[in-house]
C-alpha positions in Angstrom: -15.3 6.0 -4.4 -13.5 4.4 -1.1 -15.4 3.5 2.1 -15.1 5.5 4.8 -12.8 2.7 6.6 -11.0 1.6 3.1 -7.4 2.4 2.2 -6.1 2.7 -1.3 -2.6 1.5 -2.9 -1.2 1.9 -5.8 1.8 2.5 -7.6 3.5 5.1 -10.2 6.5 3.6 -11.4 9.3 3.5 -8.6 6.7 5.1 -6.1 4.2 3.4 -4.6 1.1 5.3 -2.6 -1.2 4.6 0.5 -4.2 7.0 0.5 -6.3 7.1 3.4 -8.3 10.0 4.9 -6.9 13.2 3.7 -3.4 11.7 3.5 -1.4 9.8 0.8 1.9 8.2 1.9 4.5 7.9 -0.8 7.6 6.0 -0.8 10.3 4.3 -3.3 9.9 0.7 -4.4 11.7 -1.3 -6.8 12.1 0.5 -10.2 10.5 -3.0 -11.8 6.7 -2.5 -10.1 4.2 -3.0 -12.9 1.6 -2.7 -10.5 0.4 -4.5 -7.6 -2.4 -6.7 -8.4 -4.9 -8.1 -5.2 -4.4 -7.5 -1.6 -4.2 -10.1 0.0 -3.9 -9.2 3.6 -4.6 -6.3 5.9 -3.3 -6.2 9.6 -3.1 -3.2 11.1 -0.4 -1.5 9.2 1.1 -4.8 7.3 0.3 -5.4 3.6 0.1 -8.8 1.7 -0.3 -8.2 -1.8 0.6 -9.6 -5.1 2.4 -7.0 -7.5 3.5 -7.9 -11.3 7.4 -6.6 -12.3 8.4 -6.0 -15.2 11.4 -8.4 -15.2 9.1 -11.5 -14.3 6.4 -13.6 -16.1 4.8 -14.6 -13.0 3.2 -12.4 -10.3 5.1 -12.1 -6.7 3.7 -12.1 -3.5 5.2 -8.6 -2.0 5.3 -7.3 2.0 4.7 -3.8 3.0 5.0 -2.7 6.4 3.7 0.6 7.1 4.3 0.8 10.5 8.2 2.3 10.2 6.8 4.4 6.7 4.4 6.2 9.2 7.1 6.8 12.2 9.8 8.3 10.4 6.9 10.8 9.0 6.0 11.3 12.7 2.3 10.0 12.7 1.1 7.8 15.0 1.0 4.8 13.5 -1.3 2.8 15.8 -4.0 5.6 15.7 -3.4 6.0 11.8 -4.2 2.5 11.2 -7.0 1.3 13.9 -10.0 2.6 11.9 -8.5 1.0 8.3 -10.6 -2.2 7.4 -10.0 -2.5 4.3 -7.5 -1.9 1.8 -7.9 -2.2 -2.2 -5.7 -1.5 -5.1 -7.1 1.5 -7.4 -5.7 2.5 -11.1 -7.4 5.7 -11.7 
C-alpha cells in the first residue's frame, strides 16, 4: 500500500513504470535492467536510483528525469510532481 504522497517505480524488462495517483508512466530503458534497487534521490521530477543489469556484477547508479517523459505525454509536469514526497521501488 503507497502513501498518499509516495510514487512507485519499477521495471518489466525493457520498460520501466512510474505509478502515482491514478496514472502509470511507461517508457523504454535498456534491454539489460534487472531491476532497480534503492532510490536514492527524489527532486521534483528527477530520479537517483541504483538499478542491477544483467551484463554487470556490480549495481549502477542510474538518472531518470521525468520532467521531458511527462511533456511529451502533455501533463503538466510541475503540477504532476509538486505533491510527490516520496518515491519507492515495488516488485509486486
Amino acid at each position: 500500500m503507497t502513501r498518499r504522497n509516495e510514487a512507485v517505480l519499477s521495471s518489466d524488462g525493457p520498460m520501466t513504470s512510474f505509478s502515482y495517483g491514478p496514472h502509470t508512466i511507461r517508457f523504454r530503458t535498456s534491454r539489460h535492467l534487472s531491476r532497480y534497487l534503492d532510490v536514492i534521490t527524489w527532486d521534483k521530477g528527477y530520479i537517483v536510483c541504483t538499478a542491477q543489469y544483467d551484463n554487470s556484477d556490480e549495481p549502477e547508479e542510474e538518472y531518470i528525469d521525468l520532467i521531458p517523459i511527462l511533456q511529451n505525454l502533455y501533463f503538466d509536469a510541475d503540477a504532476f510532481v509538486e505533491p510527490i514526497q516520496k518515491v519507492s521501488i515495488r516488485y509486486d
